[in-house]
Structures are given as C-alpha cells and as structure tokens.
C-alpha positions, 0 to 999 in steps of 0.5 A, a space after each residue: 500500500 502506497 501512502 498518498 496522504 498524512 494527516 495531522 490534528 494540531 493542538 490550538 490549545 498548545 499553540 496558544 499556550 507556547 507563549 506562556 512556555 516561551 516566556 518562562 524559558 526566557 526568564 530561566 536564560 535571564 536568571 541562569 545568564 551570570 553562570 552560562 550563555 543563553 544557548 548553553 542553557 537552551 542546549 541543557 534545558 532541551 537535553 533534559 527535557 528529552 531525557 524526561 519525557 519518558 517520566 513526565 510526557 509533555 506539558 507544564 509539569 514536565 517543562 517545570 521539573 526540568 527546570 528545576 
C-alpha cells in the first residue's frame, strides 16, 4: 500500500499556550545568564527535557521539573 496522504490534528490549545512556555524559558536564560550563555542553557534545558519525557510526557509539569 502506497501512502498518498498524512494527516495531522494540531493542538490550538498548545499553540496558544507556547507563549506562556516561551516566556518562562526566557526568564530561566535571564536568571541562569551570570553562570552560562543563553544557548548553553537552551542546549541543557532541551537535553533534559528529552531525557524526561519518558517520566513526565509533555506539558507544564514536565517543562517545570526540568527546570528545576
């Protein structure tokens, strides 16, 4: 069978949340600037996001936990 179509349902509810996840990140990188650059702390902050979704999925309380 040959596939001709893929089909994807976004998620509007988490489109219109980003900007509250951005803001946070953004604030993190602003607080953590006198100990490390921006993107190393971006880097990190991903990296361990990965590793934790297995635990916590995706969503605020992943996000926050990772933070921290």
């Amino acid at each position: 069978m040959t596939i001709k179509l893929i089909c994807l349902d976004a998620d509007d509810t988490l489109w219109h949340n980003m900007r509250h996840f951005n803001a946070t990140e953004d604030a993190l990188l602003d607080m953590l600037h006198p100990f490390a650059e921006a993107d190393m702390t971006r880097e990190r902050l991903i990296a361990c996001e990965t590793r934790n979704l297995p635990l916590y999925g995706y969503g605020a309380k992943g996000f926050t936990l990772s933070m921290i």
